[in-house]
C-alpha positions as CSV (number, residue, x, y, z in Angstrom):
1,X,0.0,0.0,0.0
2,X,1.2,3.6,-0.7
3,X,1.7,5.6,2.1
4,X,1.4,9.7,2.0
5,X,3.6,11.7,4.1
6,X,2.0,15.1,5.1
7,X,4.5,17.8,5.2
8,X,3.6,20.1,8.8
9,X,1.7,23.2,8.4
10,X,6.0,26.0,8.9
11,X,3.2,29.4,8.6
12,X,4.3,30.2,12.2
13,X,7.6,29.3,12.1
14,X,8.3,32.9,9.8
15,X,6.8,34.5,12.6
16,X,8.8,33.3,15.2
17,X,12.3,34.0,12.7
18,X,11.1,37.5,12.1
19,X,10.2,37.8,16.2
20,X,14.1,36.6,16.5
21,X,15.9,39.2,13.9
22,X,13.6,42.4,15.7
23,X,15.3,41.0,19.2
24,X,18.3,40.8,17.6
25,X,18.2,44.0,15.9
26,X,16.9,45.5,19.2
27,X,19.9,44.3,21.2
28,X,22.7,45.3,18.8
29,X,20.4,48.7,18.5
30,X,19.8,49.1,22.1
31,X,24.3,47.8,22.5
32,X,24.9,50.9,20.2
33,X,23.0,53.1,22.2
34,X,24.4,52.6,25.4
35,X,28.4,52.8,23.1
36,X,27.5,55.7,21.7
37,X,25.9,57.1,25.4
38,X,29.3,56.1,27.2
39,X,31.4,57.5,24.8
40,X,29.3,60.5,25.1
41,X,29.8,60.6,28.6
42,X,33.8,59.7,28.1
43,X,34.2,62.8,25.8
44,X,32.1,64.8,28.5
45,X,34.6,64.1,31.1
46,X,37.4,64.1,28.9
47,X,36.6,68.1,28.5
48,X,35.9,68.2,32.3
49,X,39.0,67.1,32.9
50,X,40.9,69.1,30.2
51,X,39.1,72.4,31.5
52,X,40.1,71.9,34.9
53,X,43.8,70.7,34.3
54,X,43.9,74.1,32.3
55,X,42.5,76.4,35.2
56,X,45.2,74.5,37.0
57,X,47.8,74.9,35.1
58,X,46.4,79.0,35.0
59,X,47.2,78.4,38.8
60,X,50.4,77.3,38.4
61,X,51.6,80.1,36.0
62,X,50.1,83.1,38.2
63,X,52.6,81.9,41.0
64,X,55.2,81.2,38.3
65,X,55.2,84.7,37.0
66,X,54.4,87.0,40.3
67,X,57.7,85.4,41.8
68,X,59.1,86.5,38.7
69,X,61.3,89.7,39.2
70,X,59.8,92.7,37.7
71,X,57.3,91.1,35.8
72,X,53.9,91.3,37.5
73,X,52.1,94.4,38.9
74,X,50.8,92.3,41.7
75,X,54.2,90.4,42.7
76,X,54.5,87.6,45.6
77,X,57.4,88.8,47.8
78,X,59.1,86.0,49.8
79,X,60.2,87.8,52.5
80,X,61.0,84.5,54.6
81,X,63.6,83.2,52.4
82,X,65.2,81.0,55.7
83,X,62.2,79.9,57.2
84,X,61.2,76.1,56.3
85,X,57.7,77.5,57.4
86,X,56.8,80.2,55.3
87,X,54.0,79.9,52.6
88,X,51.9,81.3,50.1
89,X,48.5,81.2,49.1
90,X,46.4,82.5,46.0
91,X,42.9,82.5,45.5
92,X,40.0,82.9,47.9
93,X,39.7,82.8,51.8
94,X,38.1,79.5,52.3
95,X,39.8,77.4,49.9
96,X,43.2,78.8,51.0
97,X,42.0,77.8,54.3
98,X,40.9,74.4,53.2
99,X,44.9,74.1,52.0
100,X,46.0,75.5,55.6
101,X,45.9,79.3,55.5
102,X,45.9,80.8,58.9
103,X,45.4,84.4,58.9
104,X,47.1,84.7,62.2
105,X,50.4,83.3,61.0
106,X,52.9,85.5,60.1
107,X,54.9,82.7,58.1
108,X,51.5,83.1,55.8
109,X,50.3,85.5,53.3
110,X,47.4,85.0,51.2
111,X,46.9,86.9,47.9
112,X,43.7,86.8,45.2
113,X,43.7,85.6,41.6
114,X,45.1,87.2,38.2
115,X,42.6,86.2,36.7
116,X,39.3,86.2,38.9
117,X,37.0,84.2,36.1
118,X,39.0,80.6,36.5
119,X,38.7,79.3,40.2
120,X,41.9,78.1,41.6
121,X,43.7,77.8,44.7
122,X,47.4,77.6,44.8
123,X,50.0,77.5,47.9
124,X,53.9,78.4,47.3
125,X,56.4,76.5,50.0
126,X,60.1,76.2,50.4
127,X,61.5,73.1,48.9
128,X,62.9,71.0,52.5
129,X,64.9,67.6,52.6
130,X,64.6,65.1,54.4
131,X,65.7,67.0,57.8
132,X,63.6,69.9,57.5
133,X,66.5,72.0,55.9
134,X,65.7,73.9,53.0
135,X,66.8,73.1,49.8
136,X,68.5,75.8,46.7
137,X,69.5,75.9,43.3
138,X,72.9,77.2,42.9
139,X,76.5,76.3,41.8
140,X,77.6,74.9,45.3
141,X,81.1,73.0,43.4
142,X,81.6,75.9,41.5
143,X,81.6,74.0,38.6
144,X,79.3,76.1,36.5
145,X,76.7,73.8,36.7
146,X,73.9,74.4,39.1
147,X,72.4,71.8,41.6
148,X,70.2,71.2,44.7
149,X,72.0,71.5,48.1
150,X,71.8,73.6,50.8
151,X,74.5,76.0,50.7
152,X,73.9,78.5,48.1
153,X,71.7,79.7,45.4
154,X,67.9,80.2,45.1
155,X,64.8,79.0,47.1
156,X,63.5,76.4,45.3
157,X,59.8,76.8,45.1
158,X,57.3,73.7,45.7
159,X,54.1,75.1,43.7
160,X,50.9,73.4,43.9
161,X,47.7,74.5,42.0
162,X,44.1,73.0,42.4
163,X,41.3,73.9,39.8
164,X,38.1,73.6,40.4
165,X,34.9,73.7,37.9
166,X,31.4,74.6,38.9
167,X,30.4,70.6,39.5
168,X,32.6,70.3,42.2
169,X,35.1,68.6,40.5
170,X,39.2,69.4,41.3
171,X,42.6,68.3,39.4
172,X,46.0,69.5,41.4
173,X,49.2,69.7,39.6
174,X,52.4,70.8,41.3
175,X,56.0,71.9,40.4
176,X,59.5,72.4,41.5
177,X,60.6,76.4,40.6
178,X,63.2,78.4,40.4
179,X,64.6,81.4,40.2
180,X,67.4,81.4,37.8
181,X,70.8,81.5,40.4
182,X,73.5,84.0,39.4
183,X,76.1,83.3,36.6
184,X,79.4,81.5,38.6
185,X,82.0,84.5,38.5
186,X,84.5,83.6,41.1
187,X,87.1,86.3,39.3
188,X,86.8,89.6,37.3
189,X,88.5,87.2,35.4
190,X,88.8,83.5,34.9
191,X,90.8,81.4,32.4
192,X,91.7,77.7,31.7
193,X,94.8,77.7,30.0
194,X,97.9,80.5,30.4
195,X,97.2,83.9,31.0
196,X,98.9,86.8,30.1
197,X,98.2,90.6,31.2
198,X,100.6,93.4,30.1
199,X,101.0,97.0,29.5
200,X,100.5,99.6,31.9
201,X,97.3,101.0,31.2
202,X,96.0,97.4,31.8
203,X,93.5,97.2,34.9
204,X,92.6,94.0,36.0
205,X,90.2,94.8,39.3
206,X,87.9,92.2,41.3
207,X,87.1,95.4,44.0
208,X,84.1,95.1,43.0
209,X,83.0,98.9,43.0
210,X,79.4,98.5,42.3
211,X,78.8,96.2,45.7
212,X,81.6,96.1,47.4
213,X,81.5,92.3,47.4
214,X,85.5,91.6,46.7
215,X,86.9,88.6,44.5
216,X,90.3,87.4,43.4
217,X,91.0,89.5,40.3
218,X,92.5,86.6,38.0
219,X,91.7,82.5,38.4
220,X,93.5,80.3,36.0
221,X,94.3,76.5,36.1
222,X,97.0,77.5,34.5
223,X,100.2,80.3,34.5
224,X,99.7,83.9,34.7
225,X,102.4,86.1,33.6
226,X,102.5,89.8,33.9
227,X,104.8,92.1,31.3
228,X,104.8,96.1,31.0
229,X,103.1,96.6,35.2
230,X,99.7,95.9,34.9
231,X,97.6,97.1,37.7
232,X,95.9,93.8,39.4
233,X,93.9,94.1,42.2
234,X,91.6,92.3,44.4
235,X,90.4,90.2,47.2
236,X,92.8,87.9,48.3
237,X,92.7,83.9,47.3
238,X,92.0,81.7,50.1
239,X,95.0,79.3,47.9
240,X,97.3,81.9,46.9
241,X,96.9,84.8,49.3
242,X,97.2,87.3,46.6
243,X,94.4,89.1,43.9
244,X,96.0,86.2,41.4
245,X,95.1,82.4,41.6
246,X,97.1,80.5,39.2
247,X,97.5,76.4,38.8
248,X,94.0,76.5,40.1
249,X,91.9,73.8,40.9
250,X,88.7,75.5,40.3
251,X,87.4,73.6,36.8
252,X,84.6,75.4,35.7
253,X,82.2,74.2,32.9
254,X,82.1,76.9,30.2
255,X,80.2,75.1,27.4
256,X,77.6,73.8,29.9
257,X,77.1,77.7,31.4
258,X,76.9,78.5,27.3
259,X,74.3,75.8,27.0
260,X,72.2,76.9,29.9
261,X,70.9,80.6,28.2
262,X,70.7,79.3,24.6
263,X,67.0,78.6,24.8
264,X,66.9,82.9,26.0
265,X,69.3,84.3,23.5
266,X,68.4,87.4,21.4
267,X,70.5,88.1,19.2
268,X,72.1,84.4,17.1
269,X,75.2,84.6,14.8
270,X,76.8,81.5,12.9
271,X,80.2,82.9,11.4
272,X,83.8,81.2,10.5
273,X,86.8,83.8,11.2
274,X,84.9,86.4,10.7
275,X,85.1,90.0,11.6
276,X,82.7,92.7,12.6
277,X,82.9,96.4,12.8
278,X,80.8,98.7,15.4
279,X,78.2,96.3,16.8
280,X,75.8,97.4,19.2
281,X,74.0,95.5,21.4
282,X,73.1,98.1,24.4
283,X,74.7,101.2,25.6
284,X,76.7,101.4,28.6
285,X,77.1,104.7,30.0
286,X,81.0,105.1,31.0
287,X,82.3,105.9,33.9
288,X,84.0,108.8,34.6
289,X,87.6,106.7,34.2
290,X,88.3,103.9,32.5
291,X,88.9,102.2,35.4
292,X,85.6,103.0,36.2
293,X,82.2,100.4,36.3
294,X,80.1,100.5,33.3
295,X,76.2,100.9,34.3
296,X,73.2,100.1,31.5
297,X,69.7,98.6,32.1
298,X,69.4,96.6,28.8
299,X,70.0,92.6,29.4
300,X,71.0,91.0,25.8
301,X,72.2,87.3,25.1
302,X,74.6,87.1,22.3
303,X,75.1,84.2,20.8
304,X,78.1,83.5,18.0
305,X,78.7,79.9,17.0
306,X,82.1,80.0,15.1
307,X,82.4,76.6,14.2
308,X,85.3,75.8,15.8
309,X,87.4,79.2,14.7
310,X,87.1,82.8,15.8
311,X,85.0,85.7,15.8
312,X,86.9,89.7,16.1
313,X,84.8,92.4,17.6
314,X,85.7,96.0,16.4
315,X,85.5,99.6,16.1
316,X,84.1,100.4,19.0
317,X,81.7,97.8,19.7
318,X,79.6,97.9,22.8
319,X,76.8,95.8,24.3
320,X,75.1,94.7,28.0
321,X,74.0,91.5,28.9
322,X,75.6,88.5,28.3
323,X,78.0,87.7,25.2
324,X,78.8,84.3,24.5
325,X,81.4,82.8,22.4
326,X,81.6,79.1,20.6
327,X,85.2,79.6,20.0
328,X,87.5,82.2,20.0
329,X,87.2,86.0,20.9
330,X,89.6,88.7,19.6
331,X,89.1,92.6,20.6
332,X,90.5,94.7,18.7
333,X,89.6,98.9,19.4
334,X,87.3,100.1,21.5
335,X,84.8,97.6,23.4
336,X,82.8,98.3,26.2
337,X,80.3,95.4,27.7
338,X,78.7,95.2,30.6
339,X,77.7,92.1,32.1
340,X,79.2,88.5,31.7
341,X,81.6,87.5,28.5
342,X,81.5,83.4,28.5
343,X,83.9,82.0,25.7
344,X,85.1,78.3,25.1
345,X,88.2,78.9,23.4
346,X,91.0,82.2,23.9
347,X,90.5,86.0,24.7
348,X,92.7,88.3,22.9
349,X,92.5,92.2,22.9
350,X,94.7,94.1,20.6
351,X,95.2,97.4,19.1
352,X,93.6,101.5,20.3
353,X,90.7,102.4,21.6
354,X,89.6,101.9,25.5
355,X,88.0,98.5,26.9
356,X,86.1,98.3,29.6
357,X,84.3,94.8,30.4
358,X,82.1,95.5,33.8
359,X,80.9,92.6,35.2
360,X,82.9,89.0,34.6
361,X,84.9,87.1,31.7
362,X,85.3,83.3,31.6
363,X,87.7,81.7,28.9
364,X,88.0,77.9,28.3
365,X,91.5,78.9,26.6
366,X,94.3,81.7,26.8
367,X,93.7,85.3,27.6
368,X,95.9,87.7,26.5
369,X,95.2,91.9,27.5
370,X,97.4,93.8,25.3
371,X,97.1,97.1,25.7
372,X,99.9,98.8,23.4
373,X,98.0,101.9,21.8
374,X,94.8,101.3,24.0
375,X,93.3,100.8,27.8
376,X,91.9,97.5,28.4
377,X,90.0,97.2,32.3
378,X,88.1,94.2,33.3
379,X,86.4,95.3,36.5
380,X,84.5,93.2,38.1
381,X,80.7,94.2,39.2
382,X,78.7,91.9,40.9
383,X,75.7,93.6,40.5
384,X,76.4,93.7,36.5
385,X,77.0,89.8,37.2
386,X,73.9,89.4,39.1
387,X,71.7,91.7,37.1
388,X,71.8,89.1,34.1
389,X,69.6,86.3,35.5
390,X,67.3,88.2,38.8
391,X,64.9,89.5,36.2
392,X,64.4,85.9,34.1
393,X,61.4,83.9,34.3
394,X,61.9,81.0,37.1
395,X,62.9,77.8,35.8
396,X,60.7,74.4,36.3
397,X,62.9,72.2,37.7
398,X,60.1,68.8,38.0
399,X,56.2,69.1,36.9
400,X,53.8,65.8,38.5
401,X,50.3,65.6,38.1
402,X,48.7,64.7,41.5
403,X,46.0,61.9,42.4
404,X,43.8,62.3,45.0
């Protein structure tokens, strides 16, 4: 007998299929919802979080640049430079309080925003180590290179700044800052290599007129040799007992001091053996001798890379800040600069004219002051010396961002 299969009535099997691909389409619509709603909400705090590391950093920067000599109306004196317990506070009553203001304390000053729209607090302390002893950035080995210690140099500022938005919602940042210490001028003149001063009319003077802060007059880790009576005075060396310090031990890093203002320099010259006529880069006003200090406000960084040769300065050239030399230096006629001349290689001064250098020279090589036809006076001026970095912006030594 034949037998008839009957094939199942599949009409409500297409419903249930279709019923499957709208859940499926509803979970992978309702998946890319909540995506696209918690990268929303990523993005949100993203810009949250940008906005309020920028009103710190705004925090930051109004300490940064009212510690800054000379260059805010509305500057943060630190008259407590030896005390481990003075600080600083910027921004509003009761969040300086919040970060430990006390009103009462004389070791504590308080002072309001720059700029009163963005709502920061920020507190200034001494840098301290370990034993409660304050730290400083200065040239302690007199090396020419600056470091952290506790003997000389400039209070080294810890800086923190909290920012705030209007949720509630805080980022602090801190950093390590400086003012930028004094160039290392422990002569009115320092060499490297043998040193010779001659003529008469040559003055060689670490007095120090402008401060009356005495130094040895010549340092060199090599010979000195005088010809013709040159006048040389100064304090007198702890090693030789005299205004001279030859065969000195002193090694000071020349290239790294040149290396430490190129990022500030104004004026940038690449030469090879070349020679320039009547420069001006500042004017000194002259003493009434020769033998006078040089005075000018202007601060200049002079730059010449020589490429290994020599750069000659003259016909009358004259300039204040702070000249540095890649190379050699030759002055020939008048030159009068006032400040701090830093050269890797030799010094030479030749021919006419007067010279007056007011402030301090450094020379990796020889130095050689001839003075037939011409005066040549390096006097040094420690305010001339100091007056080349007190009015730069402070350096920032570390930057962290904090976690709470």
């Amino acid at each position: 007998m034949k037998q008839i299969f009957k094939v199942p009535d599949e009409k409500g099997a297409v419903l249930v299929t279709g019923l499957l691909l709208i859940l499926v389409l509803t979970i992978l619509s309702m998946a890319a919802m909540m995506s696209t709603a918690t990268e929303l909400k990523i993005a949100a705090n993203d810009r949250t979080s940008k906005r309020i590391f920028y009103v710190s950093e705004a925090g930051l920067e109004d300490a940064r640049s009212r510690l800054q000599v000379g260059a805010s109306a509305s500057p943060i004196y630190d008259n407590h430079s030896t005390s481990a317990g003075w600080t600083a506070f910027i921004g509003d009553e009761p969040k300086s309080v919040s970060k430990g203001y006390q009103s009462w304390n004389a070791m504590h000053a308080r002072y309001g925003r720059l700029n009163p729209s963005m709502d920061y607090v920020t507190t200034i302390t001494h840098k301290l180590d370990g034993s409660g002893n304050i730290l400083l950035w200065g040239d302690s080995n007199v090396d020419g290179i600056p470091d952290e210690n506790t003997i000389l140099g400039e209070n080294i500022y810890v800086i923190t700044a909290e920012g705030y938005d209007s949720d509630g919602a805080s980022k602090p940042l801190r950093i390590e800052a400086v003012k930028a210490p004094p160039i290392t001028a422990p002569a009115a003149l320092y060499t490297k290599a043998d040193t010779t001063i001659q003529g008469t009319s040559t003055y060689v003077l670490g007095t120090d007129p402008c401060d009356n802060r005495p130094v040895p007059a010549i340092i060199s880790m090599q010979d000195v040799f005088q010809n013709g009576n040159p006048t040389i005075l100064g304090a007198n060396s702890q090693v030789s007992g005299g205004p001279i310090e030859d065969n000195s031990s002193k090694n000071i890093d020349i290239q790294a001091m040149i290396d430490r203002f190129k990022k500030s320099v104004t004026d940038s010259y690449n030469v090879n053996s070349a020679t320039l006529t009547g420069m001006t880069w500042g004017s000194p006003t002259e003493g009434i001798t020769q033998q006078d200090p040089l005075s000018c406000t202007e601060r200049n960084i002079v730059y010449f890379n020589t490429n290994q040769t020599y750069v000659k300065l003259s016909a009358f050239t004259n300039g204040c800040g702070i000249l540095m030399v890649e190379g050699d230096l030759a002055v020939q006629g008048g030159f009068h600069w006032y400040g701090v001349v830093l050269v890797t290689g030799s010094i030479t001064f030749t021919g006419g004219g007067g010279k007056n250098v007011t402030g301090a020279m450094l020379a990796g090589g020889t130095v050689s002051a001839d003075l037939v036809g011409g005066d040549a006076n390096i006097v040094y001026c420690s305010a001339a010396v100091r007056n080349q970095t007190q009015y730069m912006p402070l350096i920032t030594l570390r930057w962290v961002e904090l976690f709470s």
